[in-house]
C-alpha positions in Angstrom: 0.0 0.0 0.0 0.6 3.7 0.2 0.3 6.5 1.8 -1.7 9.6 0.6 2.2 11.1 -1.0 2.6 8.3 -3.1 -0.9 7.0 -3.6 -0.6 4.1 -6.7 -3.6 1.7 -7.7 -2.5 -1.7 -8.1 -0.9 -4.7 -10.7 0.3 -7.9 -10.7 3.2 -9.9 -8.9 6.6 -10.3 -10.6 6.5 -13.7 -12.7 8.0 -15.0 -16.0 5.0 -17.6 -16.0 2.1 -15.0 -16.4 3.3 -13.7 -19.9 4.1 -17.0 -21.5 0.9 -18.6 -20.4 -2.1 -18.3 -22.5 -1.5 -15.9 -25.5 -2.8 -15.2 -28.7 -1.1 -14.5 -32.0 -1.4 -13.1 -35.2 -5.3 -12.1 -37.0 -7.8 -9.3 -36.9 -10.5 -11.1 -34.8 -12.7 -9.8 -37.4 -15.5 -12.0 -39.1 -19.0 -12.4 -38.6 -21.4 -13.7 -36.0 -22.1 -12.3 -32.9 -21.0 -8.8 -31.9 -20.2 -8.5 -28.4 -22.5 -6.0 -26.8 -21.3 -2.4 -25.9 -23.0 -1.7 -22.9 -21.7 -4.6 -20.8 -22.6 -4.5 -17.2 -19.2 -2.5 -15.3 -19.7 -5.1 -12.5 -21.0 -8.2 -10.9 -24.4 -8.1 -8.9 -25.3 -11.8 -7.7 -28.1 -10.3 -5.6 -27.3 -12.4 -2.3 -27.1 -15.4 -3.8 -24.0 -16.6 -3.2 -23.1 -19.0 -0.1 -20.3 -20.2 1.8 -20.9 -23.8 0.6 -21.3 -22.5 -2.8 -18.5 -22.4 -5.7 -20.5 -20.7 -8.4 -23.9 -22.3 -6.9 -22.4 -25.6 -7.3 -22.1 -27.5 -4.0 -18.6 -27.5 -2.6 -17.2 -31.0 -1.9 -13.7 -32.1 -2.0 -12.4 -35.3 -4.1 -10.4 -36.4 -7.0 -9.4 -33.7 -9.3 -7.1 -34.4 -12.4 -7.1 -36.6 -15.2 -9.3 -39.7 -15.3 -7.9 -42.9 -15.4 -8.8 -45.9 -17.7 -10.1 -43.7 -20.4 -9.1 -43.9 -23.4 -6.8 -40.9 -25.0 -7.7 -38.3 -27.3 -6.3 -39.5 -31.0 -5.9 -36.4 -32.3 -3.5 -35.4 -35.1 -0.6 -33.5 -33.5 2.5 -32.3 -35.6 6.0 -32.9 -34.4 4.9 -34.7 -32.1 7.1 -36.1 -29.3 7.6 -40.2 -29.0 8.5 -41.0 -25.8 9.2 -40.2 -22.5 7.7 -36.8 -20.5 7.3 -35.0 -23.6 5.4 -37.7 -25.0 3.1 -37.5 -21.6 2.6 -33.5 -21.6 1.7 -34.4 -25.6 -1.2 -36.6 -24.0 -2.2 -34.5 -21.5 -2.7 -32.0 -24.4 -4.7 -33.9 -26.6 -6.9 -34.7 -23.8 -7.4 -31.6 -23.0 -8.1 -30.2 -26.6 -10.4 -32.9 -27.2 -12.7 -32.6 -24.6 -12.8 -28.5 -24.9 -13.9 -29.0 -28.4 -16.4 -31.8 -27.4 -17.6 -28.5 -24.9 -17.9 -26.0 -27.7 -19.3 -28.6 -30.4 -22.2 -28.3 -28.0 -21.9 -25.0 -26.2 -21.7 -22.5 -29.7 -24.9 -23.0 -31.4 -26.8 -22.8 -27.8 -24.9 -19.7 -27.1 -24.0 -17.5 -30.3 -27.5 -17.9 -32.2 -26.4 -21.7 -33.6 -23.2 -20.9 -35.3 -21.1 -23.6 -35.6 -17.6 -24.3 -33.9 -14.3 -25.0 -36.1 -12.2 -27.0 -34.7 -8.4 -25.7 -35.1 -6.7 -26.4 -38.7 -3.5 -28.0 -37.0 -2.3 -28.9 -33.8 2.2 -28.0 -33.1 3.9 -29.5 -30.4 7.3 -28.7 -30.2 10.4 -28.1 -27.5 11.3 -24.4 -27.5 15.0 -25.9 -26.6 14.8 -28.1 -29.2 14.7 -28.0 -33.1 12.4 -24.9 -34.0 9.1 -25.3 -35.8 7.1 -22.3 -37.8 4.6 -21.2 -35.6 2.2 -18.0 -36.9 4.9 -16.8 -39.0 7.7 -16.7 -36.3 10.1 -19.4 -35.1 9.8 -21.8 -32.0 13.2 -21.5 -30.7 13.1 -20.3 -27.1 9.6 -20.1 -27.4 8.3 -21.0 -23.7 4.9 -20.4 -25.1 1.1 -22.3 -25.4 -0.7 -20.1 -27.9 -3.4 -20.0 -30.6 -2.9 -18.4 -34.3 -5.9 -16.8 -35.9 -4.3 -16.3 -39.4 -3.8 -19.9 -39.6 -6.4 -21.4 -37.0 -3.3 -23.0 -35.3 -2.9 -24.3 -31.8 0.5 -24.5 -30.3 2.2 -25.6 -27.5 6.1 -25.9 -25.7 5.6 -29.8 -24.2 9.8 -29.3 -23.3 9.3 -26.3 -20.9 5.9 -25.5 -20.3 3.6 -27.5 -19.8 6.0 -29.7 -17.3 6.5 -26.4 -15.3 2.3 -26.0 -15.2 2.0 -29.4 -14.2 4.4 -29.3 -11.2 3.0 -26.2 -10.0 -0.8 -26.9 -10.3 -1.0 -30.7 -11.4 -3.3 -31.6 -14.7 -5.9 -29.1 -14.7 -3.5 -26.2 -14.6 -2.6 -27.3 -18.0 -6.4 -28.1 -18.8 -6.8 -24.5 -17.9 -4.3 -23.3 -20.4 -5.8 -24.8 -23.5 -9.1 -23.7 -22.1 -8.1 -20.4 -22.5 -6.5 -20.6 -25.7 -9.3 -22.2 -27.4 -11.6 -18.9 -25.6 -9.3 -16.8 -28.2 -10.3 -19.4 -31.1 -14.1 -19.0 -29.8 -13.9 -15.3 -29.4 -12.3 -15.1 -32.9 -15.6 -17.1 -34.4 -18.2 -15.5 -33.0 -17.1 -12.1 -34.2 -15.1 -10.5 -31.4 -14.0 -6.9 -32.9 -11.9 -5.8 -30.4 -7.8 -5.3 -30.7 -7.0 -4.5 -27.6 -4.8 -7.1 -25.8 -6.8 -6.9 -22.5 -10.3 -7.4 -23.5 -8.9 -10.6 -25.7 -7.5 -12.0 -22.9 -9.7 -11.0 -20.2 -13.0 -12.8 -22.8 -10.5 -15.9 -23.0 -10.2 -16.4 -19.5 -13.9 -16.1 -19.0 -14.4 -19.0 -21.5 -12.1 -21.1 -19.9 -14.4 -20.9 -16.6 -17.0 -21.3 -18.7 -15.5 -24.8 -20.3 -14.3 -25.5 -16.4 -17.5 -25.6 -14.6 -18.7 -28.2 -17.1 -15.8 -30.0 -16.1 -16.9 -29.6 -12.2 -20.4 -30.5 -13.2 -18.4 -34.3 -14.6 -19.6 -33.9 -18.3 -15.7 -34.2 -19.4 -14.8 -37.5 -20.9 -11.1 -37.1 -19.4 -11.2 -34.9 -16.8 -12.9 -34.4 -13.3 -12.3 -31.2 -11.3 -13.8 -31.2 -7.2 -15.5 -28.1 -6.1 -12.9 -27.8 -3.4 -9.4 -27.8 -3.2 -9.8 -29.2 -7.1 -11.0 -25.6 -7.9 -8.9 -23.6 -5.7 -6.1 -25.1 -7.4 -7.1 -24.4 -10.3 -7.5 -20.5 -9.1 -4.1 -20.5 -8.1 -3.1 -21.4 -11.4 -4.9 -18.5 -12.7 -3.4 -16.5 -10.3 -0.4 -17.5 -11.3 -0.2 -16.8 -14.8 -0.9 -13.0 -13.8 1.8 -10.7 -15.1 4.9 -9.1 -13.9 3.8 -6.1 -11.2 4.4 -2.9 -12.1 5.4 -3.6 -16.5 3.0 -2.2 -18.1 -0.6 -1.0 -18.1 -3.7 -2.9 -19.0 -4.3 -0.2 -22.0 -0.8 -0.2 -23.7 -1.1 -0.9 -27.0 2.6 -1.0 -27.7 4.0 -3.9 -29.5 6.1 -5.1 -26.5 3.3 -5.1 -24.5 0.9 -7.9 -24.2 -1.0 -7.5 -20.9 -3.4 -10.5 -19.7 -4.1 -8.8 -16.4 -2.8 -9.0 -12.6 -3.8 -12.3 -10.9 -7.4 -10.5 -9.5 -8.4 -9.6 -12.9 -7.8 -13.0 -14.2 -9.2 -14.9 -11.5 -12.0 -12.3 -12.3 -12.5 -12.9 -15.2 -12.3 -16.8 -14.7 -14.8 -16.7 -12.1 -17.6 -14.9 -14.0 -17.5 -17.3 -16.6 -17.8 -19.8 -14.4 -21.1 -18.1 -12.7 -22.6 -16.7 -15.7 -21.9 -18.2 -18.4 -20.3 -17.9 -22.7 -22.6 -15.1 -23.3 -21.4 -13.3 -20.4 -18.0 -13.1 -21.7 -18.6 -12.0 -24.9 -19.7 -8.8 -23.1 -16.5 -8.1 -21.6 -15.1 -5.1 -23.7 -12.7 -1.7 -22.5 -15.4 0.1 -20.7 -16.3 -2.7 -18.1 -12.3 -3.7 -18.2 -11.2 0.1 -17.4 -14.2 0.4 -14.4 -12.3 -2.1 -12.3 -8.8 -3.0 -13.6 -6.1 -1.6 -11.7 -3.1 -2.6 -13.9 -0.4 -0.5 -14.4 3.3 0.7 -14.4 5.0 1.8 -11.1 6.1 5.2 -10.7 9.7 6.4 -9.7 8.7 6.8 -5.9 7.6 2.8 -6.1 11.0 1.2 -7.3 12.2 1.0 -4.6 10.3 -0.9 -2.4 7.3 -2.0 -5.2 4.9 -0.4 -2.6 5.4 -2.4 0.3 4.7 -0.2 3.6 5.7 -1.4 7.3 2.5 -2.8 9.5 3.8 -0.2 12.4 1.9 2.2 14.5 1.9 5.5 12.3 0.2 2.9 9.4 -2.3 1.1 11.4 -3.3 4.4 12.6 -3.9 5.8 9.0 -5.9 2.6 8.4 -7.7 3.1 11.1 -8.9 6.6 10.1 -10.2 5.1 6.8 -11.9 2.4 7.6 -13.7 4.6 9.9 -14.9 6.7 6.9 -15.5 3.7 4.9 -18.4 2.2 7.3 -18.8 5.0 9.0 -18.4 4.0 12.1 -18.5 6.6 15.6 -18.7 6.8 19.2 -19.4 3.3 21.1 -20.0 1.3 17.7 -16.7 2.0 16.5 -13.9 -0.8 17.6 -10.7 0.1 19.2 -7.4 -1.5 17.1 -4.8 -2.7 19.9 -1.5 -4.6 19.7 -1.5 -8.0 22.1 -4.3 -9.3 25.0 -7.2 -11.1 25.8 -10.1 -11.8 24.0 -13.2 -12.2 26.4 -15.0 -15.2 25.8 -13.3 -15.2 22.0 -10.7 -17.2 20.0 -7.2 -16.5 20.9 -4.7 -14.1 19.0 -2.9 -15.2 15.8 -2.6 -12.2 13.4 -5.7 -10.4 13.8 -9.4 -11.2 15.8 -12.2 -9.1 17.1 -13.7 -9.2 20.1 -17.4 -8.5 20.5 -17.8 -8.2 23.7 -15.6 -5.5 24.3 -15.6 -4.3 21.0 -11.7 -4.5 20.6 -9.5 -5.8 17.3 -6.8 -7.4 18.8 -3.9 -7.5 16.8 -0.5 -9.4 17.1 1.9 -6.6 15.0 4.9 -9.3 14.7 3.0 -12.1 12.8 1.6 -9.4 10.3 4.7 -8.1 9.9 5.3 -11.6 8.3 2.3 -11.9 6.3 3.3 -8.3 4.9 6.7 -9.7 3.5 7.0 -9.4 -0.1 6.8 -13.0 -2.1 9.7 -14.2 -3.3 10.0 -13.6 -7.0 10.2 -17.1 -8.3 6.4 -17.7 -6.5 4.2 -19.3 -8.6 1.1 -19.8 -6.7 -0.3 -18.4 -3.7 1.5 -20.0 -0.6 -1.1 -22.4 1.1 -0.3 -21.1 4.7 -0.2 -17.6 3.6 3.4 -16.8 4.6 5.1 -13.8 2.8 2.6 -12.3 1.1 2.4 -9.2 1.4 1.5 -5.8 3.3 -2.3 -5.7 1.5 -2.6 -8.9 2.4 -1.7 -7.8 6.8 -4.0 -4.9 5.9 -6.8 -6.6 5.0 -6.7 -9.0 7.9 -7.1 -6.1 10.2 -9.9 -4.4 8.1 -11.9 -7.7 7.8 -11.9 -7.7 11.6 -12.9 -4.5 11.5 -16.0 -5.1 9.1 -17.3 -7.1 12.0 -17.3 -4.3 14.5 -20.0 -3.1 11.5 -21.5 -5.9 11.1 -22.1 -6.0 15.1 -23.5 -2.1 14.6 -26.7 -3.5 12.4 -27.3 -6.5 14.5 -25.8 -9.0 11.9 -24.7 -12.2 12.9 -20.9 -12.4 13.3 -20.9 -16.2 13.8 -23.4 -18.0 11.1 -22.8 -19.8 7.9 -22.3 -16.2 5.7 -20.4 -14.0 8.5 -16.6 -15.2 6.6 -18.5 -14.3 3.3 -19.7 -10.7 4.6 -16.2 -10.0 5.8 -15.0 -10.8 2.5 -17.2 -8.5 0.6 -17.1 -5.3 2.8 -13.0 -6.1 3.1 -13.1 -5.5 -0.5 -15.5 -2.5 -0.5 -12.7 -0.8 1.7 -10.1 -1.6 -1.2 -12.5 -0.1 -3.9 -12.3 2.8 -2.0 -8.8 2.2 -1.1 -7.9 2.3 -4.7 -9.8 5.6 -6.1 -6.2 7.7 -6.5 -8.6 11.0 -6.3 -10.3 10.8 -2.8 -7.8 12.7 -1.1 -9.7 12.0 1.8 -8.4 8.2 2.1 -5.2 8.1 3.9 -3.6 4.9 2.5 -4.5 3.7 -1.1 -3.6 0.9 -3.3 -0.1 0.2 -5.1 0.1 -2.3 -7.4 0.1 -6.0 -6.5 -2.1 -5.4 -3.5 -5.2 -6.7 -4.9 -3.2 -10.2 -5.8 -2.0 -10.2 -2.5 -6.1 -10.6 -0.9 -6.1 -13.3 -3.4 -3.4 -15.3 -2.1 -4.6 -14.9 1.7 -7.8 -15.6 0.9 -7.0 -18.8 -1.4 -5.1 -19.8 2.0 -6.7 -22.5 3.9 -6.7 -20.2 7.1 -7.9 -16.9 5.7 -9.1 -14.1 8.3 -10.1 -12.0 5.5 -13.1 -14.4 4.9 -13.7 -16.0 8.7 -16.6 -15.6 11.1 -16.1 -14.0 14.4 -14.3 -17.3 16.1 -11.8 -16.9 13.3 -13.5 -20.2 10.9 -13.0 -19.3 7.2 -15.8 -19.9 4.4 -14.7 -23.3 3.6 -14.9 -22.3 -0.5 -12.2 -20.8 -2.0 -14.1 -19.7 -4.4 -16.8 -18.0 -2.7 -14.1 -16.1 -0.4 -12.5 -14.4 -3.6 -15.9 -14.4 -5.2 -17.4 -12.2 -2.3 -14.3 -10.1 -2.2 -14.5 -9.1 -6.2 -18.1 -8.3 -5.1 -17.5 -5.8 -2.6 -14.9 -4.5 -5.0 -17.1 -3.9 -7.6 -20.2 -2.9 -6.0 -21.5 -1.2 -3.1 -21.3 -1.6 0.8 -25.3 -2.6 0.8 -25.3 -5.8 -1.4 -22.1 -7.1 0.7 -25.0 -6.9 4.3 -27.3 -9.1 1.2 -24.9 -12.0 0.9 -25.8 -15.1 2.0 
């Protein structure tokens, strides 16, 4: 974060992964068919209906997640295709994959886009981008540490050598489900007419039809796949997360030919998730004016170098927060909550990093162990740490705020303890960081630098979060619906957070 001086908005987290996963090359997108429509909705409104034992109104229940066994594989053509050994694996894992997304969109396009037809891609490249280079969209495969679909020559490629082994030991078999997903969303977006050329809205459509292609998965309509709606999913959110991009390159709206942005890890998780909710025509609605109404990508300035952002959880800064969050819910006199360092909870869970008390009406805070959470993640991170260690000082922050949202919560006579109280905390946690990331309320004492918003991801993909637990400290057992009810409150008002359910 940052104070009022150097007040930023926010990007992604530093990774090589999140601009060589899931790009698109070459074309116009032009064509006919469908024209996405121009007055998309600028957020998401589920109108109370999601729930803590929800992921995406699918009930959440844990079990095998991956690739199926005793099915037969996909016997698709592939070219230079690899004859033995891992690379001969990830070139199975592939085919799999592509087959059943086109089984998906066989099906899916004419119920979706007016009964146009899906193409299937024209040819299907594996290659090693250490190995000897193929022609791929006009350019070489040489160093290419790439999975990526052509429009000019409806082309599908992948990098078995480098790639997809690094997906798969990251996030197992669905991360690299999720990456063909997506690049078949660019082939789907190109069919049905998609107009657009900027880099974000292509990218930001495509990772909404891979949610869209995933939940069928989840619902066990795949042929090789199955995906649980608990840690299955939340892995496969992490892998979304993790092919974010670098923090601080470039903005979302650079147009530049060195710059390709897909979108922080929030946006793409975003994305992700409303496909998954809503649906293929959903994401064809996703164009630059919703994008620009809640993406906070962009460069850092000079004053951010330095330390990318990264405040210390001392006195001074809590005491800033403080002040905000008291104009955020408007909170005064005996209903607002005191913030102190260290003791007693009456009749409440004991301290880790950060807890409120309702009887006395006290956050109690332990200032060391947030000081850990506010670390900065280590570079090479791929996905968000499990026990959310080193993540960052948004992620510290918005522990203490969620605790705060309680003291609120406690203020209207909501219950702090029932089946929705993580997902409230959740929500109103991110209303603060909406307001926490307008640049122009001068009023708002510490605002949003990028990476922040990835960093409420990874705490609340952890499988402690505070940001969305109940007043005894028990998070909503969904991943899914504790980002899901964060990106709410981010997007809409304080009201339809008190709603959820």
């Amino acid at each position: 974060m940052r104070t009022r001086s150097t007040a930023g908005m926010v990007t992604a987290l530093g990774l090589a992964l999140a601009v060589i996963a899931g790009c698109s090359s070459g074309g116009d997108g032009g064509g006919g068919g469908v024209k996405p429509s121009s007055d998309a909705p600028a957020d998401y409104n589920p109108g109370g209906s999601i729930n803590q034992v929800s992921a995406g109104g699918l009930p959440v229940q844990d079990g095998p997640s991956g690739t199926k066994q005793g099915v037969p594989d996909a016997q698709l053509q592939i070219d230079n295709a690899a004859t033995d050994g891992e690379a001969k694996q990830m070139d199975t894992l592939a085919a799999n994959a592509l087959d059943d997304v086109f089984t998906f969109w066989q099906a899916e396009m004419p119920a979706d886009f007016g009964g146009k037809q899906f193409k299937k891609p024209d040819r299907l490249l594996s290659y090693d981008a250490s190995g000897s280079p193929q022609q791929f969209c006009g350019i070489s495969t040489k160093n290419l540490v790439n999975a990526a679909y052509c429009f000019t020559d409806n082309t599908v490629a992948w990098d078995r050598g480098q790639l997809l082994p690094m997906i798969q030991k990251s996030v197992g078999d669905m991360g690299v489900v999720t990456v063909f997903a997506h690049e078949m969303g660019h082939s789907v977006q190109h069919q049905v007419g998609e107009k657009s050329q900027q880099s974000i809205v292509l990218e930001q459509q495509a990772d909404c039809y891979a949610g869209v292609f995933m939940r069928w998965v989840a619902e066990g309509k795949s042929k090789h796949f199955q995906l649980s709606t608990g840690d299955g999913l939340n892995s496969v959110l992490a892998g979304i997360f993790s092919f974010r991009d670098i923090v601080g390159q470039y903005n979302a709206q650079d147009t530049s030919p060195d710059a390709v942005p897909h979108g922080l890890g929030f946006d793409r998780v975003y994305a992700f998730q409303t496909g998954f909710t809503e649906g293929a025509p959903r994401c064809a609605k996703i164009d630059i004016n919703e994008i620009n109404k809640r993406i906070q990508q962009r460069e850092f300035n000079k004053k951010e170098q330095g330390d990318k952002g990264n405040v210390e959880i001392d006195n001074d800064n809590l005491t800033l927060l403080d002040a905000d969050l008291d104009k955020v819910y408007g909170l005064q006199g005996d209903a607002k909550p005191n913030v102190q360092n260290g003791g007693q909870c009456q009749g409440g869970p004991q301290v880790n990093t950060a807890i409120y008390c309702k009887q006395q009406n006290l956050v109690i805070i332990d200032k060391q162990k947030l000081n850990e959470i506010s670390k900065p993640p280590k570079e090479d991170l791929q996905v968000p740490d499990p026990n959310g260690t080193a993540i960052g000082d948004f992620g510290a922050f918005s522990e203490v705020a969620s605790r705060y949202t309680l003291a609120m919560l406690k203020s209207k006579n909501i219950a702090l303890d029932d089946e929705s109280a993580g997902l409230r905390s959740s929500c109103l946690t991110g209303f603060w960081a909406q307001k926490a990331s307008n640049g122009d309320d001068h009023s708002m004492k510490l605002h949003i630098s990028p990476g922040d918003l990835d960093e409420a991801v990874a705490e609340l993909l952890a499988k402690n979060s505070v940001i969305a637990a109940d007043v005894n400290g028990k998070p909503v057992p969904s991943g899914f619906a504790r980002v899901e009810a964060f990106r709410i409150g981010f997007t809409n008002d304080m009201n339809t957070c008190l709603q959820l359910h």
